[in-house]
C-alpha positions in Angstrom: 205.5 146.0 55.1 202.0 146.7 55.3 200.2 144.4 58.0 196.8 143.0 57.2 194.2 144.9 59.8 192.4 142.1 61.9 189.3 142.1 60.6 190.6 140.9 57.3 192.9 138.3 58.7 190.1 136.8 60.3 187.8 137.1 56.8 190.5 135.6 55.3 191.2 132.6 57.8 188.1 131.7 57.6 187.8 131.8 54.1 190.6 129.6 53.9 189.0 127.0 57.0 186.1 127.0 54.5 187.6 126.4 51.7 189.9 123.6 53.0 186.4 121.7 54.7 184.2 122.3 51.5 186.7 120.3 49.7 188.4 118.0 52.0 184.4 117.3 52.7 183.5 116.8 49.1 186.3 114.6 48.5 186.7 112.9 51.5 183.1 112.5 52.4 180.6 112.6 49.8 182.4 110.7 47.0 182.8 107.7 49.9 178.9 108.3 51.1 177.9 108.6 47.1 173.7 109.0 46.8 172.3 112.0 47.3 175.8 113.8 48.7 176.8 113.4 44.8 174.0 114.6 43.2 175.1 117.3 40.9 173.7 120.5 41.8 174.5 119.8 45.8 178.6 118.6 44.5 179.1 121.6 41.9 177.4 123.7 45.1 180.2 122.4 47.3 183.0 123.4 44.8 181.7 126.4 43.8 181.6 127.5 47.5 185.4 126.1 48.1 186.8 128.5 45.1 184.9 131.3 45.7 186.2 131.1 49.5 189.9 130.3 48.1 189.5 133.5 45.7 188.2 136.0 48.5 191.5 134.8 50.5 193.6 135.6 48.0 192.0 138.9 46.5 192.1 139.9 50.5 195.9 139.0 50.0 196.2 140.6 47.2 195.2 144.1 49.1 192.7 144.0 45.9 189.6 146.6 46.7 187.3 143.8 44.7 187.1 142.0 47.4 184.6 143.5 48.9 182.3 142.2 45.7 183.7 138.7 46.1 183.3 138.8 49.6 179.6 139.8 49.2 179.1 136.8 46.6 180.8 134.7 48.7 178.7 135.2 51.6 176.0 133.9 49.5 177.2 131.3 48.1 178.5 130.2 51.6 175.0 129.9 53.1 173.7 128.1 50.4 176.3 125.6 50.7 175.5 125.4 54.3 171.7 125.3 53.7 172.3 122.0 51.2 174.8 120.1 53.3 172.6 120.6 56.1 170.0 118.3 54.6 172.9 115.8 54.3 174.2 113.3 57.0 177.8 114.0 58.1 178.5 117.5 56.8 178.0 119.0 60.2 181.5 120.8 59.7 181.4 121.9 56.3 177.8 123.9 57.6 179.5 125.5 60.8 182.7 126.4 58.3 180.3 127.6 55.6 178.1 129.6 58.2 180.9 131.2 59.6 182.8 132.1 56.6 179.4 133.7 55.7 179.1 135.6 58.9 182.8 137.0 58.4 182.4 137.8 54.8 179.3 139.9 54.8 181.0 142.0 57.7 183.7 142.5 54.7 181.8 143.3 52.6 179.9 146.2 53.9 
């Protein structure tokens, strides 16, 4: 069996920590706050960010040599999410998730 070197595990955990917040956030948070943590663009931003960080995981997985592309777009996608919840009351751990998995992911990607 071929191991997963550590520097992916770690991409991928913390793809998968992001993934899990941005949506337990979105679901659990802003549909109970409602205003401006529902607004479109900010909520499609959130789930946007959750699948892009479930898909990196599993193209990582997947021993896939695309992942360094999703892992790029990811990383982007990650800081804007940050960025927008950051603005928001309450999403203090979907930004450190999101900031993180950003971090992680451009190290991927290069």
């Amino acid at each position: 069996m071929n191991s997963i070197p550590p520097e992916m595990q770690r991409c991928i955990d913390a793809c998968l920590q992001c993934y899990q917040t941005c949506t337990a956030s979105a679901m659990r948070h802003c549909l109970v706050q409602g205003g401006r943590h529902l607004e479109p663009e900010h909520f499609r931003l959130m789930m946007a960010c959750a699948e892009m960080c479930r898909t990196s995981a599993h193209l990582m997985l997947l021993g896939a040599p695309q992942h360094r592309h999703n892992c790029a777009d990811c990383a982007a996608i990650c800081r804007e999410c940050a960025d927008s919840c950051a603005e928001l009351d309450g999403m203090e751990e979907c930004v450190k998730a999101c900031r993180q998995c950003a971090e992680v992911c451009e190290q991927m990607s290069a």
